[in-house]
C-alpha positions in Angstrom: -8.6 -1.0 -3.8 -8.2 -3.9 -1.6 -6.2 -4.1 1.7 -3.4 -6.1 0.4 -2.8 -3.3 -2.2 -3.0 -0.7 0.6 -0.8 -2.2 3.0 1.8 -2.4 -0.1 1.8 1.5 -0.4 1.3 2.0 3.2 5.5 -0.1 3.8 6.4 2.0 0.8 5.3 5.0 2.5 7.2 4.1 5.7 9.9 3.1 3.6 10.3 6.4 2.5 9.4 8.2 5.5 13.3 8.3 6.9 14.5 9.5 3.9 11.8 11.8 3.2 14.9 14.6 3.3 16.5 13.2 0.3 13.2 13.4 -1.9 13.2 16.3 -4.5 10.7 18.8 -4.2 8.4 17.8 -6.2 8.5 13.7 -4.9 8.0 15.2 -1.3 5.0 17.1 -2.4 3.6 13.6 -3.9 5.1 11.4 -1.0 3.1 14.6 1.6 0.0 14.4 -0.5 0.3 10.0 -0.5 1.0 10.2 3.0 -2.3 11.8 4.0 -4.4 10.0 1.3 -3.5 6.8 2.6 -4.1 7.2 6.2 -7.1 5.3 6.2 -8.1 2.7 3.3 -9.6 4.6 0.6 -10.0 4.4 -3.2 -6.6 4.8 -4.6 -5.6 5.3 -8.1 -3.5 2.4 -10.4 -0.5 4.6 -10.4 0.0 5.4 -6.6 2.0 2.2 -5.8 4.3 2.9 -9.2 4.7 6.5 -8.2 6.3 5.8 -4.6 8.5 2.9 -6.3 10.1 5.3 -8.8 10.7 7.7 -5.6 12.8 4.9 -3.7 14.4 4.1 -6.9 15.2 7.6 -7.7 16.6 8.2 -4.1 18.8 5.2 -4.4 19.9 6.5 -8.0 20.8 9.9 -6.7 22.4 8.6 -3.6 24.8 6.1 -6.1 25.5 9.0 -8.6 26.5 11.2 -5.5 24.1 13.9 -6.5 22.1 15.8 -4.0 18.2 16.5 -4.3 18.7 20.2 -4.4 20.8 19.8 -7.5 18.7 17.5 -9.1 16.5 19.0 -11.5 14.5 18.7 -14.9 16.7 20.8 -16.6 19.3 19.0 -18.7 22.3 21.7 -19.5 23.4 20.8 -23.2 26.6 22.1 -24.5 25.5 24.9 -27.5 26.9 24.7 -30.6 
């Protein structure tokens, strides 16, 4: 990993580090483990960078659609026929 590419996840990390309380429980778990793995340059993996994006964008979904991260789940409740 290079510097440039760390010093892009490092803003996206204190990007989402004021909103950290709007993250689902699972996204503040990754954003907690990101946070420590990038406090000095290491080796990151491809996907870290996409990973934090989809958090902002998901916050910024959530925030549009009014819906809060505790209610915010995987579970999709289909009407049964």
């Amino acid at each position: 990993m290079n510097l440039v590419e760390h010093a892009e996840i490092r803003d996206l990390l204190d990007e989402l580090k004021p909103i950290a309380e709007e993250l689902t429980p699972n996204e503040r778990e990754m954003y907690t483990h990101l946070a420590g793995k990038y406090e000095t340059p290491t080796q990151g993996a491809f996907d870290d960078k996409i990973c934090l994006e989809v958090m902002l964008r998901n916050v910024g979904i959530r925030r549009g659609m009014g819906i809060k991260p505790a209610d915010a789940s995987r579970e999709i409740d289909l009407p049964r026929k």
